[in-house]
N, C-alpha and C positions, 0 to 999 in steps of 0.2 A: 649552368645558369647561376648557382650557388656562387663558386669558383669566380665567378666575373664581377658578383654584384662584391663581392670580398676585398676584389683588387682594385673594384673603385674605388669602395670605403679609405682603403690603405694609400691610394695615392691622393685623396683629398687630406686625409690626414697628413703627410708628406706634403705636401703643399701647403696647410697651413702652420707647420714647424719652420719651411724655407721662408716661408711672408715675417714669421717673429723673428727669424735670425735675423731677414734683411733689414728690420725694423730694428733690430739692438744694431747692428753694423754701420746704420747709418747717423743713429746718435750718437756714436764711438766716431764716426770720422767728423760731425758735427764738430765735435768738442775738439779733437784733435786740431781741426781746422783752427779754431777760435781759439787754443793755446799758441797754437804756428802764428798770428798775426798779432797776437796779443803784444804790444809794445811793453819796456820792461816796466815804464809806470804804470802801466794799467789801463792807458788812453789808447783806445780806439781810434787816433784820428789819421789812418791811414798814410802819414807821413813818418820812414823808416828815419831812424835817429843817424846824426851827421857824426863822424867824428872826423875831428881837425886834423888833417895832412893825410890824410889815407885816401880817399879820393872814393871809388868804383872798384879798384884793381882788386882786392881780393874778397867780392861780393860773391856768397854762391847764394841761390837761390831752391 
């Protein structure tokens, strides 16, 4: 009984270690995210910068 209540203790602990990784994991791709889209000026206005004669053709995404 001992042995059982031990292994619950251990995997609620374990559980709450995987909840704060998932919680740093997701501020890290937060931020990620919002460098990725970040325009070079700084403007968030969702409009990717043109450049003259290039067109689409070598757009990766």
């Amino acid at each position: 009984m001992e042995r059982k209540q031990q292994q619950t203790e251990d995997m609620q602990q374990r559980v709450k270690e995987l909840q704060h990784q998932v919680e740093e994991l997701r501020e890290l791709v937060n931020t990620l995210l919002s460098v990725i889209v970040e325009e070079p000026d700084g403007v968030h206005s969702g409009a990717a910068p043109t450049i003259p004669g290039q067109g689409m053709l070598e757009v990766c995404m």
